[in-house]
mmCIF entry with sequence, helices, sheets and N, C-alpha, C, O atoms, coordinates in Angstrom:
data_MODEL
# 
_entry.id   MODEL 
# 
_entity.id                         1 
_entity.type                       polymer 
_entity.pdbx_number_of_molecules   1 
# 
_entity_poly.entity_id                      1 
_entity_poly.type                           'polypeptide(L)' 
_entity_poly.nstd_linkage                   no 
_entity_poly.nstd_monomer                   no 
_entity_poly.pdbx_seq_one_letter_code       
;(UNK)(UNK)(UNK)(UNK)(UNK)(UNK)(UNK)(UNK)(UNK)(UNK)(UNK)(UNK)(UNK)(UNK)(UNK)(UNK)
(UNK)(UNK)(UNK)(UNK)(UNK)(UNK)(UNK)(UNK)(UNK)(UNK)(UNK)(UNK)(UNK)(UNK)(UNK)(UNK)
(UNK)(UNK)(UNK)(UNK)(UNK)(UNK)(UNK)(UNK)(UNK)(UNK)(UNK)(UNK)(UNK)(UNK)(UNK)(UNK)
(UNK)(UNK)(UNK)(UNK)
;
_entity_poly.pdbx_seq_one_letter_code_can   XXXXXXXXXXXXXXXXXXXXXXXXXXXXXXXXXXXXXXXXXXXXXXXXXXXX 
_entity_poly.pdbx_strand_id                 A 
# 
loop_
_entity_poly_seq.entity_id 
_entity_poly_seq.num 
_entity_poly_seq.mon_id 
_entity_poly_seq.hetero 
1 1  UNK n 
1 2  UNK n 
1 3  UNK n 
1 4  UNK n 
1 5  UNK n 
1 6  UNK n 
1 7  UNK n 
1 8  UNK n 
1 9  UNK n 
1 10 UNK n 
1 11 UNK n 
1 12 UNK n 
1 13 UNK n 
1 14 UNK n 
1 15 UNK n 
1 16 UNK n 
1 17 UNK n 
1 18 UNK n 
1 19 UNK n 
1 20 UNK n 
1 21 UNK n 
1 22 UNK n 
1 23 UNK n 
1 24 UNK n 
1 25 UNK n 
1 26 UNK n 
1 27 UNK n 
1 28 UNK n 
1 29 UNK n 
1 30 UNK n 
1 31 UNK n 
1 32 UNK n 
1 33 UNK n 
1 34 UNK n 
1 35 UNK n 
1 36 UNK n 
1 37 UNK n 
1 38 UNK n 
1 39 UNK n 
1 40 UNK n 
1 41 UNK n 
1 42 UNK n 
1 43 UNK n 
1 44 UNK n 
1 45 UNK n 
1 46 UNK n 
1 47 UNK n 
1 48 UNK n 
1 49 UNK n 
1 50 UNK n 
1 51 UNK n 
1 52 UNK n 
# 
_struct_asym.id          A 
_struct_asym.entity_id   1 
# 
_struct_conf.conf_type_id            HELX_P 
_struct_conf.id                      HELX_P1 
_struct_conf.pdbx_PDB_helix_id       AA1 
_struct_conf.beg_label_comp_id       UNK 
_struct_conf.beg_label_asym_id       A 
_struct_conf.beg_label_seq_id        36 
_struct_conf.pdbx_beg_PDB_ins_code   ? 
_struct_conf.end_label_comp_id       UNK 
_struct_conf.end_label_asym_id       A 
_struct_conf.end_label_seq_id        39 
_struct_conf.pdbx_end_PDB_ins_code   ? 
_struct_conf.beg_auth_comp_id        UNK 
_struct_conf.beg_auth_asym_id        A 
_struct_conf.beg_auth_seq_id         36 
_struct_conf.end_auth_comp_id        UNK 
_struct_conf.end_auth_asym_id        A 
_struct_conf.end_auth_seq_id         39 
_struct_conf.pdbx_PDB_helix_class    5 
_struct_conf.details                 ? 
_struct_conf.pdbx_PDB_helix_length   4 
# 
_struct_conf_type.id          HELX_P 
_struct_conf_type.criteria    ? 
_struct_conf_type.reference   ? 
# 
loop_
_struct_sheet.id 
_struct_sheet.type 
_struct_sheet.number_strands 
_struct_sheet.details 
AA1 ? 2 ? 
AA2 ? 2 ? 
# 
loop_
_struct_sheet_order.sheet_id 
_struct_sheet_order.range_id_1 
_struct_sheet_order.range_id_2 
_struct_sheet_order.offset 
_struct_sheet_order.sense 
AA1 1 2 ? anti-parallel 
AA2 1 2 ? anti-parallel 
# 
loop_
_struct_sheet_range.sheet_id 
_struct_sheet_range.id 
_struct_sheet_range.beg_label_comp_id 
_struct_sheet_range.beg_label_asym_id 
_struct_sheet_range.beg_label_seq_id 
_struct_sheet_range.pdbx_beg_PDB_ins_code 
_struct_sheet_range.end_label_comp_id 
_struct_sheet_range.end_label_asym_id 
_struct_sheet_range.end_label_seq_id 
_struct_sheet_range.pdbx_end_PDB_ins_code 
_struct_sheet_range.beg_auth_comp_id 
_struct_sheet_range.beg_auth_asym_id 
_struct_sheet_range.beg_auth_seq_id 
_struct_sheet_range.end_auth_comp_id 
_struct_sheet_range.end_auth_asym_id 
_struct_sheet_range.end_auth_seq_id 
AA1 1 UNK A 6  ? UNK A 11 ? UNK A 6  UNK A 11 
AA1 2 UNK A 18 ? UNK A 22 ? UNK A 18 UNK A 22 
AA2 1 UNK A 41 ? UNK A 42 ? UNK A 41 UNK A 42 
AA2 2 UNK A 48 ? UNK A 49 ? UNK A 48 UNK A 49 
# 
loop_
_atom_site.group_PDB 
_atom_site.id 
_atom_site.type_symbol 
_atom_site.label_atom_id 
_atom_site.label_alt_id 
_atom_site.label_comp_id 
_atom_site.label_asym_id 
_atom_site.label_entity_id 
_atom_site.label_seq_id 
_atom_site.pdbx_PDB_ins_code 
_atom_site.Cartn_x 
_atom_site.Cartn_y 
_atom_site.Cartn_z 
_atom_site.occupancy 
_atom_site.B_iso_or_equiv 
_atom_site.pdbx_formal_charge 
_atom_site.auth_seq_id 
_atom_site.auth_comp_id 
_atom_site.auth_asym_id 
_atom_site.auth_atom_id 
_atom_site.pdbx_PDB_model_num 
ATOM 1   N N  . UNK A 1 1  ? 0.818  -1.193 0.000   1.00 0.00 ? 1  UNK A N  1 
ATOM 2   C CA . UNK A 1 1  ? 0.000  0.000  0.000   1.00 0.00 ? 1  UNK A CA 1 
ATOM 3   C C  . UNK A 1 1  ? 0.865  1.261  0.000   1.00 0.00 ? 1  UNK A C  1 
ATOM 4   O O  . UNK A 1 1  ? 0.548  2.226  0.695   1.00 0.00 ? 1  UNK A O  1 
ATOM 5   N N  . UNK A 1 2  ? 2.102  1.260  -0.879  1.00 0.00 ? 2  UNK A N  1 
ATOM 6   C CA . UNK A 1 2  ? 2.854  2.495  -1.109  1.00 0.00 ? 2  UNK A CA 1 
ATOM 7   C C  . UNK A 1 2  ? 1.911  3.713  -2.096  1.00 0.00 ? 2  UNK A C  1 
ATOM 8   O O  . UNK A 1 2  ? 1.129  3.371  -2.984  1.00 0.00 ? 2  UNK A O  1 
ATOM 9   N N  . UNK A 1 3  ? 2.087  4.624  -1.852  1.00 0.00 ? 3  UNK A N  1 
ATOM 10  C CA . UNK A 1 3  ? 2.011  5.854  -2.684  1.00 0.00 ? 3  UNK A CA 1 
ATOM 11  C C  . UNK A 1 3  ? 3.323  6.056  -3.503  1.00 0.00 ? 3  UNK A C  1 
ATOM 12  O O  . UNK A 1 3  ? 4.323  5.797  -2.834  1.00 0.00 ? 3  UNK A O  1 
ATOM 13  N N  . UNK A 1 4  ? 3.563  6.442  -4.749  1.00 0.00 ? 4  UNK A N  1 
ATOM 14  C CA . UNK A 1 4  ? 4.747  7.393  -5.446  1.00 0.00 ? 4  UNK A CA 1 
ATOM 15  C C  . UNK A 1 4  ? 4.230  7.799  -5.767  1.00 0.00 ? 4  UNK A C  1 
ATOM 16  O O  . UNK A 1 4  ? 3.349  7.260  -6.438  1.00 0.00 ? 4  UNK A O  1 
ATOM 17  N N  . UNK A 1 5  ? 4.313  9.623  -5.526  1.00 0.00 ? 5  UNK A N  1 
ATOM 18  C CA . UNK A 1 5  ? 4.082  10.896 -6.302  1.00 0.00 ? 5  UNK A CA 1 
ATOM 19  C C  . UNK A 1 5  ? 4.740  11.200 -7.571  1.00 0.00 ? 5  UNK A C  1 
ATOM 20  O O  . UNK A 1 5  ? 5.863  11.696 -7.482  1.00 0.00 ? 5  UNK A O  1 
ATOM 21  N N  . UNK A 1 6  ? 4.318  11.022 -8.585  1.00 0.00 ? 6  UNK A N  1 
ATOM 22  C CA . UNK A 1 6  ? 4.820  11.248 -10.210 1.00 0.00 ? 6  UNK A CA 1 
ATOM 23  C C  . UNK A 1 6  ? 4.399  12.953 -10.536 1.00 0.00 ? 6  UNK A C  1 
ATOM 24  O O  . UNK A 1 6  ? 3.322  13.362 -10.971 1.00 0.00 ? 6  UNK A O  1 
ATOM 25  N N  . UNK A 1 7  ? 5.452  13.650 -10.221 1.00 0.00 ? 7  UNK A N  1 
ATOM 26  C CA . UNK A 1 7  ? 4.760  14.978 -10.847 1.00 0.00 ? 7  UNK A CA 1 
ATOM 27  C C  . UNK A 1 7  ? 5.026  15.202 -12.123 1.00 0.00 ? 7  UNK A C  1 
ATOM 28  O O  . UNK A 1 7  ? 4.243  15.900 -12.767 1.00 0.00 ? 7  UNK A O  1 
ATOM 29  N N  . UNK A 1 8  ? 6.152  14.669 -12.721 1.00 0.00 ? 8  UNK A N  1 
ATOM 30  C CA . UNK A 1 8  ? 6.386  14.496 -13.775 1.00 0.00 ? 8  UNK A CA 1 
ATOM 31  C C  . UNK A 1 8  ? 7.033  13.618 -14.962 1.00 0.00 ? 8  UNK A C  1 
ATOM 32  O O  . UNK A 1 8  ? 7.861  12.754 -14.674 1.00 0.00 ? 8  UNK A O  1 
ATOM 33  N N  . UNK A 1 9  ? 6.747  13.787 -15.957 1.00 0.00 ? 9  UNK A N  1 
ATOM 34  C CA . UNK A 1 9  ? 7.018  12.021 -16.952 1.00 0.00 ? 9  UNK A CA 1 
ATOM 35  C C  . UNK A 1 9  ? 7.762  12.878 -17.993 1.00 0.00 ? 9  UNK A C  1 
ATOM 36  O O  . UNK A 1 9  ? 7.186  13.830 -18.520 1.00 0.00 ? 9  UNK A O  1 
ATOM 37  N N  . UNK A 1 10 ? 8.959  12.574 -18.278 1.00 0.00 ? 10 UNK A N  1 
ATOM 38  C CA . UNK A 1 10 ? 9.890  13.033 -19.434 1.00 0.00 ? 10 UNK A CA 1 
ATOM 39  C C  . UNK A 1 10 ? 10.679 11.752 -20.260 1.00 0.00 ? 10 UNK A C  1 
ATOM 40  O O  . UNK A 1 10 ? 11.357 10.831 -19.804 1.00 0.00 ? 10 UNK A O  1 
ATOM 41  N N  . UNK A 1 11 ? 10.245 12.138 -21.871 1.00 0.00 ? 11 UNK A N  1 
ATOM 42  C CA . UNK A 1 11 ? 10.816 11.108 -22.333 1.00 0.00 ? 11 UNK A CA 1 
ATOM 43  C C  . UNK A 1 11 ? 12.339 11.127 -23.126 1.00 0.00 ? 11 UNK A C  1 
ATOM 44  O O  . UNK A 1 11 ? 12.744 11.949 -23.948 1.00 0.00 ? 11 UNK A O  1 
ATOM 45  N N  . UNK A 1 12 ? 12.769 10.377 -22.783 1.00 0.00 ? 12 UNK A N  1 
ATOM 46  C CA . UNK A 1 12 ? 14.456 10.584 -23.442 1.00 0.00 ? 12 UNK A CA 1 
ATOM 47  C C  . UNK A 1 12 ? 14.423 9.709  -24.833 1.00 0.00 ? 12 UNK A C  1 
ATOM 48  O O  . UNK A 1 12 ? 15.064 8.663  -24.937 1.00 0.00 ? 12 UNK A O  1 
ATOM 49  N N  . UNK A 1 13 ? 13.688 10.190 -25.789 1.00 0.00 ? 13 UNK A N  1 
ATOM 50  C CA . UNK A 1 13 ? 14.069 9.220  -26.912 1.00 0.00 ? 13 UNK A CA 1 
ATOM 51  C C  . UNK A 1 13 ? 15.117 8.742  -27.291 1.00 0.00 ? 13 UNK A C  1 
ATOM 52  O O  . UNK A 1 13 ? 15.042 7.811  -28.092 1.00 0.00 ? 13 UNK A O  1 
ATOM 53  N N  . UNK A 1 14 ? 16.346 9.177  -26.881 1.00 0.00 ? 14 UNK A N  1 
ATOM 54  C CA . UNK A 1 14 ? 17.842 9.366  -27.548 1.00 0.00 ? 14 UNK A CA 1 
ATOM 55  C C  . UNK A 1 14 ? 18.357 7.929  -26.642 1.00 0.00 ? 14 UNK A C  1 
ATOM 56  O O  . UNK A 1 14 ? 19.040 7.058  -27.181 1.00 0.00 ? 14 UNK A O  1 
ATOM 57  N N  . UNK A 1 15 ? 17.964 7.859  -25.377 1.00 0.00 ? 15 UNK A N  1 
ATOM 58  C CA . UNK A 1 15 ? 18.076 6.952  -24.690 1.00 0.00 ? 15 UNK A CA 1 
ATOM 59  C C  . UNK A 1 15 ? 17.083 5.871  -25.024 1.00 0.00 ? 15 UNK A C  1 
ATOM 60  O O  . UNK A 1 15 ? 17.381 4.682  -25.132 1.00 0.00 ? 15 UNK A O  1 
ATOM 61  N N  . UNK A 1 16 ? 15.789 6.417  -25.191 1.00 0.00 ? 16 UNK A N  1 
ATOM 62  C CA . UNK A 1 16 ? 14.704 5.239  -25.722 1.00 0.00 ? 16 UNK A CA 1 
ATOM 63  C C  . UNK A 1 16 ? 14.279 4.863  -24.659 1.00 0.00 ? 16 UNK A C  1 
ATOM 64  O O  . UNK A 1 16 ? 14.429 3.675  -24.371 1.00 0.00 ? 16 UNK A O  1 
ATOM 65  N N  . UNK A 1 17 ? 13.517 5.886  -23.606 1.00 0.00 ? 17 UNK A N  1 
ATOM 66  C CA . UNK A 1 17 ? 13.064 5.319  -22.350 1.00 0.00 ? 17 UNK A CA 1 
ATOM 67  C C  . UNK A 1 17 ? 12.482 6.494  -21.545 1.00 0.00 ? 17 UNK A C  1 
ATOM 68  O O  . UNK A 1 17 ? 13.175 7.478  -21.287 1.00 0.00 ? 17 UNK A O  1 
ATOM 69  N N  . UNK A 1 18 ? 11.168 6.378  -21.140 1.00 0.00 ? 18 UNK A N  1 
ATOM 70  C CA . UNK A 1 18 ? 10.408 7.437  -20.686 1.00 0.00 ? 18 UNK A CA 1 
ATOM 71  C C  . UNK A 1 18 ? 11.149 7.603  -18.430 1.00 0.00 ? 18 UNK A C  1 
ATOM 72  O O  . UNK A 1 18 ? 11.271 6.763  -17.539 1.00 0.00 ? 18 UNK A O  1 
ATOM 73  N N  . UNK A 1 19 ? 11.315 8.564  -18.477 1.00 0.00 ? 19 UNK A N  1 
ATOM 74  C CA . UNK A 1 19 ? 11.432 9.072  -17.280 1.00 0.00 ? 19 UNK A CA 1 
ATOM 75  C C  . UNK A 1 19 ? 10.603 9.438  -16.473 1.00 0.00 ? 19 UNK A C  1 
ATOM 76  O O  . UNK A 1 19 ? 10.032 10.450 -16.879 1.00 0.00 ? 19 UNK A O  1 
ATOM 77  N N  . UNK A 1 20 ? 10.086 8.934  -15.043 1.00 0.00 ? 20 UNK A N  1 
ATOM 78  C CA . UNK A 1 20 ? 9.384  9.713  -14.176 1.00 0.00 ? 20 UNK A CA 1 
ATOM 79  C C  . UNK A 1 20 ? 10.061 10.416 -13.034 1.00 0.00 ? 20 UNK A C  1 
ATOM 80  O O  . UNK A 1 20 ? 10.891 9.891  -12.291 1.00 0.00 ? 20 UNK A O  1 
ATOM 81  N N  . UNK A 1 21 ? 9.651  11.587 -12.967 1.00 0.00 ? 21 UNK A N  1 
ATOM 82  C CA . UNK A 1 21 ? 10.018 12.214 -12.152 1.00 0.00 ? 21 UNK A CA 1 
ATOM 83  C C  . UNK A 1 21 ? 9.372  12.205 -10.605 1.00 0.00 ? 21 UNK A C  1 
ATOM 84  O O  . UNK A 1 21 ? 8.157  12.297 -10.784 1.00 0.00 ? 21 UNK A O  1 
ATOM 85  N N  . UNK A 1 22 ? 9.601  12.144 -9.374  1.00 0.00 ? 22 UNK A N  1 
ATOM 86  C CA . UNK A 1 22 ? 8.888  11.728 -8.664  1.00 0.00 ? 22 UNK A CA 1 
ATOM 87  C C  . UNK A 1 22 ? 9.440  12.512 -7.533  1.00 0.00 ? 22 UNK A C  1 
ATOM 88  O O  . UNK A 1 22 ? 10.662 12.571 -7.398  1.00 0.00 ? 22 UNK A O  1 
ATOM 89  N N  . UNK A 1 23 ? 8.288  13.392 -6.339  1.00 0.00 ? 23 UNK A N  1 
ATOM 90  C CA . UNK A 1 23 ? 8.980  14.385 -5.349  1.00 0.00 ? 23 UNK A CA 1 
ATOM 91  C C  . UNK A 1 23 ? 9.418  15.201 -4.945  1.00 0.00 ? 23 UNK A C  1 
ATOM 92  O O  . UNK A 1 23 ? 8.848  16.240 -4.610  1.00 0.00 ? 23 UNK A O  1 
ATOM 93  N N  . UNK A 1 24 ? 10.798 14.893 -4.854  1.00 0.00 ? 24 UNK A N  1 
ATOM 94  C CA . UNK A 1 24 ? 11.336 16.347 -4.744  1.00 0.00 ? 24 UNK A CA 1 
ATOM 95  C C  . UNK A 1 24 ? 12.569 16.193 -5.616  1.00 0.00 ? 24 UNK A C  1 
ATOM 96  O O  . UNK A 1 24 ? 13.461 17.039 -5.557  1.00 0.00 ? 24 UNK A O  1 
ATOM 97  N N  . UNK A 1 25 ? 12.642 15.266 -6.329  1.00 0.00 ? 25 UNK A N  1 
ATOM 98  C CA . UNK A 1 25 ? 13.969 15.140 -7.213  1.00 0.00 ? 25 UNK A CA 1 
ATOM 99  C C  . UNK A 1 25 ? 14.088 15.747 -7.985  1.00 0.00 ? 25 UNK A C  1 
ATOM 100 O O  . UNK A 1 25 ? 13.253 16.096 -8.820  1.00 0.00 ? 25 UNK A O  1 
ATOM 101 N N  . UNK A 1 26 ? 15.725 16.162 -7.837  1.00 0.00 ? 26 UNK A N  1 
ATOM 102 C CA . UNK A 1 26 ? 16.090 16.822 -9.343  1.00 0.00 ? 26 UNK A CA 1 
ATOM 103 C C  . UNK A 1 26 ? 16.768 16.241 -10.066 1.00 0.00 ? 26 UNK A C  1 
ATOM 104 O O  . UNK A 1 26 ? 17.278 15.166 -9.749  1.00 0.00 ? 26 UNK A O  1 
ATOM 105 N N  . UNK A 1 27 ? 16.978 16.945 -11.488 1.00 0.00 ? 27 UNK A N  1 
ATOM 106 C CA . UNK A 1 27 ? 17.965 16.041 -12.390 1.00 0.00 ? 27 UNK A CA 1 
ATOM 107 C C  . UNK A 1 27 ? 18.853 17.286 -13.093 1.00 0.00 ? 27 UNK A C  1 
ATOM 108 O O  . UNK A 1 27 ? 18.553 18.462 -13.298 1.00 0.00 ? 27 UNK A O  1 
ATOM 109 N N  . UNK A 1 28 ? 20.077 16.519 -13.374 1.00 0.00 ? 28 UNK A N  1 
ATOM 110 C CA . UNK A 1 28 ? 21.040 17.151 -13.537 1.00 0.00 ? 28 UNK A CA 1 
ATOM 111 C C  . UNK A 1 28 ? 20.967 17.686 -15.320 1.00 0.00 ? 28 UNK A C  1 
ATOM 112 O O  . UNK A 1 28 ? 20.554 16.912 -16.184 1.00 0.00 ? 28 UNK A O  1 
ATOM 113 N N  . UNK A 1 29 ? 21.297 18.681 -15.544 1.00 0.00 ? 29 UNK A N  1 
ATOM 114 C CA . UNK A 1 29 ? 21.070 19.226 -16.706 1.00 0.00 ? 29 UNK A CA 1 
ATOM 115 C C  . UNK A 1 29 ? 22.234 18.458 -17.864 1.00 0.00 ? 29 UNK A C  1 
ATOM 116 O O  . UNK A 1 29 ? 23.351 18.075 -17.518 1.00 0.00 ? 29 UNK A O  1 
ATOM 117 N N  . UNK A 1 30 ? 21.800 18.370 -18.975 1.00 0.00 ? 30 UNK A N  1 
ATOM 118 C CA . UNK A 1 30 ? 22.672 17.774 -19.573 1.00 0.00 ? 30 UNK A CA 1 
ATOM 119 C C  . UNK A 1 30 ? 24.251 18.454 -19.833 1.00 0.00 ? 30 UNK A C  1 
ATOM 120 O O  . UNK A 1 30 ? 24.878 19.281 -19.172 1.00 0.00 ? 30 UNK A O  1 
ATOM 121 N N  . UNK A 1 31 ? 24.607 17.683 -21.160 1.00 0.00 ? 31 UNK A N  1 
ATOM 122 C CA . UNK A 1 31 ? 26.086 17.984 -21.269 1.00 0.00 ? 31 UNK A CA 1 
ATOM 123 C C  . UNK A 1 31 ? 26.236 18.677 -22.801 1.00 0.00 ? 31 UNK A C  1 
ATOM 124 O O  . UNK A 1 31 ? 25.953 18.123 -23.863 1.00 0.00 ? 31 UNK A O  1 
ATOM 125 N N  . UNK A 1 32 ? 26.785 20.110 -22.607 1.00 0.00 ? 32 UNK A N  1 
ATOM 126 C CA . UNK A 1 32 ? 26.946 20.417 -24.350 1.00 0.00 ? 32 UNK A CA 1 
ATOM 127 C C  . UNK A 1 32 ? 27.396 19.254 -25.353 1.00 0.00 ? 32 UNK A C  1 
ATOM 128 O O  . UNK A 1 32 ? 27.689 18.106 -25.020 1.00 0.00 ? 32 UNK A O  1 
ATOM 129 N N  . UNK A 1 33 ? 27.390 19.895 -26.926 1.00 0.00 ? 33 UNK A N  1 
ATOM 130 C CA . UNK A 1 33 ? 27.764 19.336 -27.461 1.00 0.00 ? 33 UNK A CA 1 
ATOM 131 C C  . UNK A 1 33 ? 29.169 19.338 -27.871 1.00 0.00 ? 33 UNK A C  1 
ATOM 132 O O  . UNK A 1 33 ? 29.680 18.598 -28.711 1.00 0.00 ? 33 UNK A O  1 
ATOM 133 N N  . UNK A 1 34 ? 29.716 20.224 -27.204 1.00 0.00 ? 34 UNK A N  1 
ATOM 134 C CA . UNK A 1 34 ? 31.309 20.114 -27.578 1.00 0.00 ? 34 UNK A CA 1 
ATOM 135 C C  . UNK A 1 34 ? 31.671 21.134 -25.962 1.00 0.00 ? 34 UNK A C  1 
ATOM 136 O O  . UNK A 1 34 ? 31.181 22.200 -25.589 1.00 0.00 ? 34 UNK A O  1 
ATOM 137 N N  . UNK A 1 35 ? 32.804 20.163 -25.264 1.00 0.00 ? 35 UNK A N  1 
ATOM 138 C CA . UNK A 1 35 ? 33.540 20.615 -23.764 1.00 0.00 ? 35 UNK A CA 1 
ATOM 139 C C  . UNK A 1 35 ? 34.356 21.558 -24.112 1.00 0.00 ? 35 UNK A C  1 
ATOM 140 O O  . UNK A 1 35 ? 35.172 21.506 -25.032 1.00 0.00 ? 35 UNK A O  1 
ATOM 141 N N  . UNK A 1 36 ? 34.028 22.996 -22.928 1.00 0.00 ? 36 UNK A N  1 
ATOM 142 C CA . UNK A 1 36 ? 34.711 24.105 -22.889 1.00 0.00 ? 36 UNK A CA 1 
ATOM 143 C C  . UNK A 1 36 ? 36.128 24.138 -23.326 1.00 0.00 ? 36 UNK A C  1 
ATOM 144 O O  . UNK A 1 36 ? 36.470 25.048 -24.081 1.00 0.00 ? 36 UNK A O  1 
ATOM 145 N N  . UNK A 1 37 ? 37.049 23.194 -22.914 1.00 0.00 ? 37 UNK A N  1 
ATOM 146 C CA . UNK A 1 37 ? 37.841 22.666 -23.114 1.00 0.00 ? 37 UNK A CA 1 
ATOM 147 C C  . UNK A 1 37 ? 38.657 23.557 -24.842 1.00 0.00 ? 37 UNK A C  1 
ATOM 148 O O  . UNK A 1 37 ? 39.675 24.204 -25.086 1.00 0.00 ? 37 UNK A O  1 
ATOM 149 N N  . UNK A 1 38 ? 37.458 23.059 -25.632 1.00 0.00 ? 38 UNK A N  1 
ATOM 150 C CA . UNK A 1 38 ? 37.441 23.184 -27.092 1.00 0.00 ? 38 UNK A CA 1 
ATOM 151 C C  . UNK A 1 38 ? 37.761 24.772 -27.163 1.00 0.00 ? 38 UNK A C  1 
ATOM 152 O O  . UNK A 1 38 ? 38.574 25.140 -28.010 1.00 0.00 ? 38 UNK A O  1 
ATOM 153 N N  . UNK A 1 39 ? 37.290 25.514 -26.499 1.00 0.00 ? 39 UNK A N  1 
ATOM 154 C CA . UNK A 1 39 ? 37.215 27.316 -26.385 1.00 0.00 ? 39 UNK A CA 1 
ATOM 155 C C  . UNK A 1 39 ? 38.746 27.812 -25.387 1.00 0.00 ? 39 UNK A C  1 
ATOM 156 O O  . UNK A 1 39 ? 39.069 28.971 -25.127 1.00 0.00 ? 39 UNK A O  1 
ATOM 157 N N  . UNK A 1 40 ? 39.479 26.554 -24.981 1.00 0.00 ? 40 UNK A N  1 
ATOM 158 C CA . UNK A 1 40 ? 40.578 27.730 -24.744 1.00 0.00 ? 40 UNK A CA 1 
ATOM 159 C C  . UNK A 1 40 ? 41.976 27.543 -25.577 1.00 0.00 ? 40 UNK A C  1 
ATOM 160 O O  . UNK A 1 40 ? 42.367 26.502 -26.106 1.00 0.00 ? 40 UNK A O  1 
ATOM 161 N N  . UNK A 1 41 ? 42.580 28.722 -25.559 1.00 0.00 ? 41 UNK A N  1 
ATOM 162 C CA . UNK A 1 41 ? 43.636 28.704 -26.214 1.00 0.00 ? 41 UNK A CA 1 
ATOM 163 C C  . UNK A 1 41 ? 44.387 29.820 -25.793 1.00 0.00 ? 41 UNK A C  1 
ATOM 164 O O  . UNK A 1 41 ? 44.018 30.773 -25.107 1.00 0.00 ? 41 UNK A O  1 
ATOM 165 N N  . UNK A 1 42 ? 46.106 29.446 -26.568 1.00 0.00 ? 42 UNK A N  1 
ATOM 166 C CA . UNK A 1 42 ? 47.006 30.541 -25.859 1.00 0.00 ? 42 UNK A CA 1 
ATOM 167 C C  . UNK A 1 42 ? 46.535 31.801 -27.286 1.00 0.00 ? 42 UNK A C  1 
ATOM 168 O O  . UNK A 1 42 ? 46.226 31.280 -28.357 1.00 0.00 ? 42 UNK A O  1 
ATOM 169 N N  . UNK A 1 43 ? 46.514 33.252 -27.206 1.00 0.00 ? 43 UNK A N  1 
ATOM 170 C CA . UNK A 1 43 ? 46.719 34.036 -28.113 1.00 0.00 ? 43 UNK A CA 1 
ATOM 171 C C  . UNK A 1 43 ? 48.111 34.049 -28.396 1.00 0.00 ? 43 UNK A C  1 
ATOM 172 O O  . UNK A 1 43 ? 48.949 33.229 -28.022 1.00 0.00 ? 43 UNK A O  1 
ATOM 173 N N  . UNK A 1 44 ? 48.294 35.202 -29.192 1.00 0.00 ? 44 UNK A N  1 
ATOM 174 C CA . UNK A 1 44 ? 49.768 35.352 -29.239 1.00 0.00 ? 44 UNK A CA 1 
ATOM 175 C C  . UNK A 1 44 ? 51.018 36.178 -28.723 1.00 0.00 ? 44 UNK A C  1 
ATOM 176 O O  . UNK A 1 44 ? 52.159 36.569 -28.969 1.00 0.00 ? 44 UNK A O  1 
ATOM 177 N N  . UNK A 1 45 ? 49.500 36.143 -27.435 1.00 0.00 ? 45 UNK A N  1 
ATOM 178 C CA . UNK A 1 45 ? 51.231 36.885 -26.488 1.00 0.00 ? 45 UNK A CA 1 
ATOM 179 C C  . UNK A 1 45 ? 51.149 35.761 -25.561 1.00 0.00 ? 45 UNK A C  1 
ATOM 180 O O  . UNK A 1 45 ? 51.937 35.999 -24.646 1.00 0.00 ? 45 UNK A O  1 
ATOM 181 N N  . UNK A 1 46 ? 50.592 34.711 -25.389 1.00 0.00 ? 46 UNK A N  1 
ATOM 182 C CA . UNK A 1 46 ? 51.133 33.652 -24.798 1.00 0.00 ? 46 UNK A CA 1 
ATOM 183 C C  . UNK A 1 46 ? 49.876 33.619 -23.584 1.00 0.00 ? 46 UNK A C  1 
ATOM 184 O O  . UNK A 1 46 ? 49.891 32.602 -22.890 1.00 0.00 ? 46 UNK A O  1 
ATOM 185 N N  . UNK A 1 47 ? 48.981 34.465 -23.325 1.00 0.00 ? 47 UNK A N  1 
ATOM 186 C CA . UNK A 1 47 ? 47.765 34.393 -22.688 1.00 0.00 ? 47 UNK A CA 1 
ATOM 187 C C  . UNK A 1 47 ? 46.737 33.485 -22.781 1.00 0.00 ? 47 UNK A C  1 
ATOM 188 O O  . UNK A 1 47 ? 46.452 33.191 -23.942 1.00 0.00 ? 47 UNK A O  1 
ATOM 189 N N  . UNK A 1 48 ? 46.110 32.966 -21.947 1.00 0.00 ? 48 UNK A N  1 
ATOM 190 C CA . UNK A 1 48 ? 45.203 32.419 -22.020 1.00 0.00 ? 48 UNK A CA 1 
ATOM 191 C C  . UNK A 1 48 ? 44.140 33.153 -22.363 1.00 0.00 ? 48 UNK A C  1 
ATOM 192 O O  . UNK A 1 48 ? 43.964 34.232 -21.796 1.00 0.00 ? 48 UNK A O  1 
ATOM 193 N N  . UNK A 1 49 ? 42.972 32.557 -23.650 1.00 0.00 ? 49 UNK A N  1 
ATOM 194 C CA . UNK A 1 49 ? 41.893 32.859 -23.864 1.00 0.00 ? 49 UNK A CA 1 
ATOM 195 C C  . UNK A 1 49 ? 40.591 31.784 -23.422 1.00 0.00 ? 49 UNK A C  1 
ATOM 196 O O  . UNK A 1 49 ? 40.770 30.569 -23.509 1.00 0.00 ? 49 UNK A O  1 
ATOM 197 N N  . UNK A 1 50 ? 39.349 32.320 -22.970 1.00 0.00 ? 50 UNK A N  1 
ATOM 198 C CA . UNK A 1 50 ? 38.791 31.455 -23.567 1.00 0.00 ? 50 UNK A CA 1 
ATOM 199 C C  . UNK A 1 50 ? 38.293 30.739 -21.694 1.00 0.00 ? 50 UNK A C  1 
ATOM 200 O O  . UNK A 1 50 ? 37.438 29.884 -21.463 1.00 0.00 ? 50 UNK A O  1 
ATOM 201 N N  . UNK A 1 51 ? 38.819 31.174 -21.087 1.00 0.00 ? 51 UNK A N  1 
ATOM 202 C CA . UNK A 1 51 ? 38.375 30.266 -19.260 1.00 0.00 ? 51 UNK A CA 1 
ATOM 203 C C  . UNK A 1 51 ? 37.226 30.964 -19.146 1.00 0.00 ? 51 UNK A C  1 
ATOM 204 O O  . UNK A 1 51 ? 36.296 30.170 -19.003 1.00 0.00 ? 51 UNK A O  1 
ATOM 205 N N  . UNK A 1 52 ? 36.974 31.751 -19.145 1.00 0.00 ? 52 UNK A N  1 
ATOM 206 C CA . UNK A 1 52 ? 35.554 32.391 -18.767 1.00 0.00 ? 52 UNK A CA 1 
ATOM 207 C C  . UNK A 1 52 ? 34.644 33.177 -19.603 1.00 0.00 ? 52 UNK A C  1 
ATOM 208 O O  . UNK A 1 52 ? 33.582 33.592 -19.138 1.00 0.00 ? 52 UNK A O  1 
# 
């Protein structure tokens, strides 16, 4: 005789599998498509570009 509160149902097609959300949970936001990583570089006085 459990209750789960479903406040919300999200589907991840990419994964191929519907999500319920339930409570007080959160979920973590996804991940770009290309890591910051990609945006730094030295200019040419030898500085870093590109951290923030």
């Amino acid at each position: 005789d459990h209750v789960v509160p479903v406040r919300e149902v999200r589907l991840s097609a990419g994964a191929g599998f519907v999500v319920a959300i339930c409570g007080e949970i959160m979920t973590m936001p996804g991940l770009p498509k290309s890591p910051s990583s990609e945006r730094i570089f030295l200019n040419d006085k030898g500085q870093i570009e590109g951290l923030f």
